[in-house]
DRENTITI-724835 format. One line per 3 residues: number of its first residue (from 1); their letters; for each residue x, y, z of N, C-alpha, C, CB. Coordinates in nm, 4 decimals. Glycine has a CB too. Layout:
BEGIN
NUM	a	X,Y,Z,X,Y,Z,X,Y,Z,X,Y,Z ~ ...
// end
This chain:
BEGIN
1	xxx	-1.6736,-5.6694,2.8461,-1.6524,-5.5323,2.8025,-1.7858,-5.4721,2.7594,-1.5490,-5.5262,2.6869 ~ -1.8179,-5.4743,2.6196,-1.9195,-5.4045,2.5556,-1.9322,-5.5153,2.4969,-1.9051,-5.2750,2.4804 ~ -2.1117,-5.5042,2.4359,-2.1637,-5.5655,2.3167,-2.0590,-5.5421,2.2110,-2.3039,-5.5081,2.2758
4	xxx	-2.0655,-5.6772,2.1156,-1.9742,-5.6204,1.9640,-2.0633,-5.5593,1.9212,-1.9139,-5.7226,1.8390 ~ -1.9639,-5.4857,1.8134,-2.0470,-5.3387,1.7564,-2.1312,-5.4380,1.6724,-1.9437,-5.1890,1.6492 ~ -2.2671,-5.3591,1.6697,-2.3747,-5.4207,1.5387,-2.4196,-5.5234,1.5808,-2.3181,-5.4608,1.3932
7	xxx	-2.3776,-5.5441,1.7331,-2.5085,-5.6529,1.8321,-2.5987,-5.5927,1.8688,-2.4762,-5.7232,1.9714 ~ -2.7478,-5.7232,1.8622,-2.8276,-5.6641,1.9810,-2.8455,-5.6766,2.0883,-2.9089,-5.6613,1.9784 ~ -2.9075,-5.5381,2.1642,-2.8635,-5.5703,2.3562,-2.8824,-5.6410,2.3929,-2.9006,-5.5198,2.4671
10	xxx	-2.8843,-5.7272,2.4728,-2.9756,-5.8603,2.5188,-2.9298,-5.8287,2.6829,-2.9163,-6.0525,2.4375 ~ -3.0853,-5.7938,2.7285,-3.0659,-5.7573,2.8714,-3.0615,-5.8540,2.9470,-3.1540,-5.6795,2.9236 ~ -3.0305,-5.9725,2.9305,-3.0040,-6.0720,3.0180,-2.8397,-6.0774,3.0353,-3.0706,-6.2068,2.9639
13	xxx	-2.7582,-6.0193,2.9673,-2.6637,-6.0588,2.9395,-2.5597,-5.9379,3.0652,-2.6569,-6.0607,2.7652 ~ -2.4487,-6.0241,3.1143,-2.3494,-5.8816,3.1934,-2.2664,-5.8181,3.1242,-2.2510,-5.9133,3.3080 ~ -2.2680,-5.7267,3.1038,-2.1477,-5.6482,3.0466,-2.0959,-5.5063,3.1440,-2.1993,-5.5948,2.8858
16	xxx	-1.9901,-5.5633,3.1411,-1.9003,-5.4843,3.2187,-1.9297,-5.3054,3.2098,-1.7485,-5.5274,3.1603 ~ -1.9073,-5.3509,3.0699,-1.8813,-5.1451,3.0316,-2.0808,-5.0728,3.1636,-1.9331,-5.0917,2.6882 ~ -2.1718,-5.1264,3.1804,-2.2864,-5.0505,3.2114,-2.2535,-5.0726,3.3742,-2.4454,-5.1102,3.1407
19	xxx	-2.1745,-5.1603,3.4244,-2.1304,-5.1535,3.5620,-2.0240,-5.0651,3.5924,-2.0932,-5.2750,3.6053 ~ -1.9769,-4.9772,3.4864,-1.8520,-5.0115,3.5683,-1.8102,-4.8794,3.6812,-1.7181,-5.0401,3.4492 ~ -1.9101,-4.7904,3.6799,-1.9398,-4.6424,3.7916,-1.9403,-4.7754,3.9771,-2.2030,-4.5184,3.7312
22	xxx	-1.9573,-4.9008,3.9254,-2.0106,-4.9907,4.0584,-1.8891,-5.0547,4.0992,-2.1348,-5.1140,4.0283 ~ -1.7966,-5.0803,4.0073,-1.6475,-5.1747,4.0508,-1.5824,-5.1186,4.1827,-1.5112,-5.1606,3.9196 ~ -1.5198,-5.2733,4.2521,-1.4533,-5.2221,4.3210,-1.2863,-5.2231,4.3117,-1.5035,-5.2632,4.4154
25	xxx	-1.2873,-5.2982,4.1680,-1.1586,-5.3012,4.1752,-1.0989,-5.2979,4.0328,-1.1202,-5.4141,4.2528 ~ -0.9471,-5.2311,4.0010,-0.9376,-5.1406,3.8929,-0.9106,-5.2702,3.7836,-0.8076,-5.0081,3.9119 ~ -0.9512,-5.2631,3.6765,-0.9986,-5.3761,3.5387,-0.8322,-5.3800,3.4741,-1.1548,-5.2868,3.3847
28	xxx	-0.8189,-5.4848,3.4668,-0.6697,-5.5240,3.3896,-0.7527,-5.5564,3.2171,-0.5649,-5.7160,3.4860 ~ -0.7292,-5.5015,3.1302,-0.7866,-5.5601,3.0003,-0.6684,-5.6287,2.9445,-0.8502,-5.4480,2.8933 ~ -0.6515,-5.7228,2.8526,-0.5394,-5.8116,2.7290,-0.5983,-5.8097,2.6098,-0.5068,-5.9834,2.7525
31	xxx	-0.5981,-5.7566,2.4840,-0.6844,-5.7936,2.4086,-0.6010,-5.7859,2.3027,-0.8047,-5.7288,2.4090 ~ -0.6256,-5.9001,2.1941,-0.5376,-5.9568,2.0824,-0.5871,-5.8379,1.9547,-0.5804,-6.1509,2.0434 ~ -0.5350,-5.7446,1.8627,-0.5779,-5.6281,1.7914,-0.6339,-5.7054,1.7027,-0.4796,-5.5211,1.7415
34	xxx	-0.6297,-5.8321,1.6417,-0.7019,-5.8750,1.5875,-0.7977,-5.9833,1.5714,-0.6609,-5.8644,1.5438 ~ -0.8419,-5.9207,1.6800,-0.9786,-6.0100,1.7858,-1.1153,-5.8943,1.7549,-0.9270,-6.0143,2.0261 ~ -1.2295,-5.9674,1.7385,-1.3159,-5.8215,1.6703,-1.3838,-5.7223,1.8321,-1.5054,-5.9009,1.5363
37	xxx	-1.3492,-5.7940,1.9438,-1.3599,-5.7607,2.0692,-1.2748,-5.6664,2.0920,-1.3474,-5.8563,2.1506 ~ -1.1579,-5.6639,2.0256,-1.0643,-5.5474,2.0861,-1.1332,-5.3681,2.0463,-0.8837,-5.5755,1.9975 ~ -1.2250,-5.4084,1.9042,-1.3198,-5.3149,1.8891,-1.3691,-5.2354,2.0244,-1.4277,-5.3837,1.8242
40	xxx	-1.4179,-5.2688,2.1271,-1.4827,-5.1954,2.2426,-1.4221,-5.1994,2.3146,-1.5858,-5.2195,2.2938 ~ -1.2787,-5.1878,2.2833,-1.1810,-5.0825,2.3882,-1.1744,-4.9465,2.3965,-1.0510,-5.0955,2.3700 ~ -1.2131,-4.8530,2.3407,-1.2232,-4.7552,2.3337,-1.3520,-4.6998,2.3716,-1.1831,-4.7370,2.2391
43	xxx	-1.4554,-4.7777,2.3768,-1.5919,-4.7183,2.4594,-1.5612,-4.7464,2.5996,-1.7481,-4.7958,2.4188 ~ -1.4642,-4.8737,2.6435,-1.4530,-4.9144,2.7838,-1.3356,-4.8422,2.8585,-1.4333,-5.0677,2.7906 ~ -1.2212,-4.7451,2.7624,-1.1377,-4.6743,2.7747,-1.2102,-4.5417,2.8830,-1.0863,-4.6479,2.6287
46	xxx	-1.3257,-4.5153,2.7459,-1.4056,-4.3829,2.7793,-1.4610,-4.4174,2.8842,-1.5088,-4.3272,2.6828 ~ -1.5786,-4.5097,2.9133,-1.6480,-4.5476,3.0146,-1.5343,-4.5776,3.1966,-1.7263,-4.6936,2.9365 ~ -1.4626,-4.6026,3.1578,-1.3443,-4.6023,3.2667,-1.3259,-4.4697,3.3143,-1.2030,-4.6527,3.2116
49	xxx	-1.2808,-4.3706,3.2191,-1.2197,-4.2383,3.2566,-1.3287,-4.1772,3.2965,-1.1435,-4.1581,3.1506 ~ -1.4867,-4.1550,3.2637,-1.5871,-4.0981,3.3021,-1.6019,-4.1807,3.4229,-1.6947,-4.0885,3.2055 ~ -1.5426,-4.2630,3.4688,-1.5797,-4.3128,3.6010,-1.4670,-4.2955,3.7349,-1.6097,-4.4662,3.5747
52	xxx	-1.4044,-4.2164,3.6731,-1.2736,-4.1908,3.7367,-1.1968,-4.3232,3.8146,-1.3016,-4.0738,3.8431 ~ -1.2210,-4.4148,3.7029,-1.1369,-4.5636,3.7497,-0.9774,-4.5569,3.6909,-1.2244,-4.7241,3.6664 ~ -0.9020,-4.4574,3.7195,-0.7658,-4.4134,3.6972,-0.6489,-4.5514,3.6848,-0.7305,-4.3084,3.8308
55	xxx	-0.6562,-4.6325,3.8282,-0.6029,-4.7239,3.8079,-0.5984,-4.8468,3.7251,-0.6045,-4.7345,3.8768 ~ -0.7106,-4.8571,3.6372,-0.7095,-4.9880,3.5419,-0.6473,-4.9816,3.4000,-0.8544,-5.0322,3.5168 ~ -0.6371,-5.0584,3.3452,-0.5494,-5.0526,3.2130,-0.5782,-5.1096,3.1320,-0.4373,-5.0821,3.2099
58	xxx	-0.5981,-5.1295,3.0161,-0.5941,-5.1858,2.9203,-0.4958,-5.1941,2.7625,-0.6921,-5.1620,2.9191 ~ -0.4772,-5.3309,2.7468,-0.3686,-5.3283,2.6635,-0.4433,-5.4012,2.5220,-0.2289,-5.4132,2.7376 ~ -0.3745,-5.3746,2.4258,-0.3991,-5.4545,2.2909,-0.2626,-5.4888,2.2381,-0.4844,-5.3666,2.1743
61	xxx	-0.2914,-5.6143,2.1947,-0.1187,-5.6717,2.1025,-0.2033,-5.6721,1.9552,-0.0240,-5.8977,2.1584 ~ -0.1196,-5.5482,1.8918,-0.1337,-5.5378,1.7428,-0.1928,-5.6817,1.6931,0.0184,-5.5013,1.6697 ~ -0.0974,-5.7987,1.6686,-0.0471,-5.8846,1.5965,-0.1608,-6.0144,1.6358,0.1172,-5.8995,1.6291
64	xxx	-0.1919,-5.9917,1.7988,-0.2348,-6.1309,1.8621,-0.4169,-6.1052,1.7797,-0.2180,-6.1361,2.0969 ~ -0.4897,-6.2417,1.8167,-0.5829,-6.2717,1.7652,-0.6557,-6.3265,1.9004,-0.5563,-6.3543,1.6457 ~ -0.7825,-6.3517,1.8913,-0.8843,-6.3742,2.0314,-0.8310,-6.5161,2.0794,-1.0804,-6.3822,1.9939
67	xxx	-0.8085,-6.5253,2.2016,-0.7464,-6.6449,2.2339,-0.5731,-6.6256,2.2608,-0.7824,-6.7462,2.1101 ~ -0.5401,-6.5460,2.2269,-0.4104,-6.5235,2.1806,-0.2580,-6.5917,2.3328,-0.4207,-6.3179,2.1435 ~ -0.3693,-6.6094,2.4898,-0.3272,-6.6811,2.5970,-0.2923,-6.8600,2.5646,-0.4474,-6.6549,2.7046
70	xxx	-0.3872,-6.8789,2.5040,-0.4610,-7.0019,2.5014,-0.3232,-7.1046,2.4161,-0.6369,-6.9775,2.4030 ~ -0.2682,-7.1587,2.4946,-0.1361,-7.2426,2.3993,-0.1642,-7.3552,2.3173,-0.0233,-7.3080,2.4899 ~ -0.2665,-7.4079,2.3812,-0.3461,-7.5125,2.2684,-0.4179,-7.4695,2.1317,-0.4641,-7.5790,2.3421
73	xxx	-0.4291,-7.3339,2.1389,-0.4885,-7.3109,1.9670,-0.4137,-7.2566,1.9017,-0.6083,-7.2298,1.9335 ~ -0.4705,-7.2291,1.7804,-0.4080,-7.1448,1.6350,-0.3533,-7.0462,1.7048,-0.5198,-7.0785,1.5057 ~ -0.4469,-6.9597,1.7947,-0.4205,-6.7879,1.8129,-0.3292,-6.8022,1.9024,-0.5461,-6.6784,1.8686
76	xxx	-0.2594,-6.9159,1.9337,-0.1623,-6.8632,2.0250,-0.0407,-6.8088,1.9955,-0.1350,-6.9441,2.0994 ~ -0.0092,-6.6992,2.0707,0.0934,-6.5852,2.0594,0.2174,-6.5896,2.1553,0.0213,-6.4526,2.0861 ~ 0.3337,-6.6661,2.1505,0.3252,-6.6810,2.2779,0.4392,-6.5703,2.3169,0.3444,-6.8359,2.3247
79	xxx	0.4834,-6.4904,2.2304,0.5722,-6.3233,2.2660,0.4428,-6.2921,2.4200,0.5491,-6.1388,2.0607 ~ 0.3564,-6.2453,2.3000,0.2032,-6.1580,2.3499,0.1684,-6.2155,2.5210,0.0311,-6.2201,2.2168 ~ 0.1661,-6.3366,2.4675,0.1207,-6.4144,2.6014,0.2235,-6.4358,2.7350,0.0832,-6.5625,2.5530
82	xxx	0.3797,-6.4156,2.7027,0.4741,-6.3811,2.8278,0.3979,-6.2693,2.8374,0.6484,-6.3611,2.8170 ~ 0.4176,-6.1730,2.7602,0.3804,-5.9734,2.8168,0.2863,-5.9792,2.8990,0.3126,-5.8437,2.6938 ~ 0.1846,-6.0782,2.8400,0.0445,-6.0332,2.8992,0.1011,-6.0848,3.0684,-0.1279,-6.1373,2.8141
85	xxx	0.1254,-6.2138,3.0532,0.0930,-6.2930,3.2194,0.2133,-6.2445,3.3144,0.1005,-6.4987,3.2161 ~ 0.2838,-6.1256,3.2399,0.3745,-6.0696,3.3570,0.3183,-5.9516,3.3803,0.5293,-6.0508,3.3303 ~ 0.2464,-5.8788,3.2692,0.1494,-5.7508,3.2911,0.0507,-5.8048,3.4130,0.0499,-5.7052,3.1335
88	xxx	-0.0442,-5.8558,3.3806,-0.1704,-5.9464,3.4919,-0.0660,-5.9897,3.5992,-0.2700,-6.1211,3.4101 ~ 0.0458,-6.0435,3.6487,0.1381,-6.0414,3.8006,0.1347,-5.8979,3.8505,0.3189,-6.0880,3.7826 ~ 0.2319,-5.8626,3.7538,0.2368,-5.7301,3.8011,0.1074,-5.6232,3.8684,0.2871,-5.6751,3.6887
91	xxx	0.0419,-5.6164,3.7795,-0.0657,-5.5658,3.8396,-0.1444,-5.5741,3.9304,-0.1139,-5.5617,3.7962 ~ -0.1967,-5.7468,4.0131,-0.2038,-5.8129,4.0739,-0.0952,-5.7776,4.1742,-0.2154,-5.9122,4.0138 ~ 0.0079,-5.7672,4.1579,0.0978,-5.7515,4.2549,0.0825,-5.5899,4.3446,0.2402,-5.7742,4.1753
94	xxx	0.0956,-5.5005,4.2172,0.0734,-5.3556,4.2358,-0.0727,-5.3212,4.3339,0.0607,-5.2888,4.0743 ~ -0.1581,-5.3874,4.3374,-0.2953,-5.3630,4.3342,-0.3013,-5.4567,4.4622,-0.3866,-5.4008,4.1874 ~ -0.2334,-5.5450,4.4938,-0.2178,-5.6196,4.6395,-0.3418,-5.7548,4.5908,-0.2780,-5.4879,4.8147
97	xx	-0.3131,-5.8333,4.4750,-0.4669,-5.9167,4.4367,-0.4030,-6.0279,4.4288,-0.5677,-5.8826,4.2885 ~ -0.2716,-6.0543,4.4795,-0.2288,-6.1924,4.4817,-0.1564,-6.1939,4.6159,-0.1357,-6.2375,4.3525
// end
């Protein structure tokens, strides 16, 4: 996505949000609301719509935490984590990526 807020740039590094006028294909986001990453959804929201990338989406689960897929840790969510991996089919499906 984006640097976390109150990082420094490090131009070695990829981040999505400065590509994304270059994608060819529309960005599925999942992000747990209390993950400090879900922070730069809203610059990658903006950066999307100024790129007229209409079809991509991004979601946040209030409740989930970073990792929130992951069934082997703490953060796992696993409400969050059905939604998500039928959201990511679906979309995949919609979008012809499976």
């Amino acid at each position: 996505m984006v640097p976390p807020v109150g990082a420094p740039d490090d131009p070695k590094r990829f981040w999505p949000i400065k590509r994304v006028a270059a994608l060819n294909a529309p960005v599925l986001g999942l992000y747990g609301g209390k993950d400090p990453l879900s922070e730069s959804v809203p610059a990658m929201r903006a950066a999307l719509a100024a790129a007229h990338k209409t079809s991509s989406e991004i979601v946040i689960y209030p409740d989930a935490g970073h990792g929130f897929h992951a069934d082997y840790r703490s953060s796992y969510n696993a409400a969050d984590a059905k939604d998500g991996w039928a959201r990511m089919l679906a979309f995949f499906k919609q979008h012809q990526m499976a």
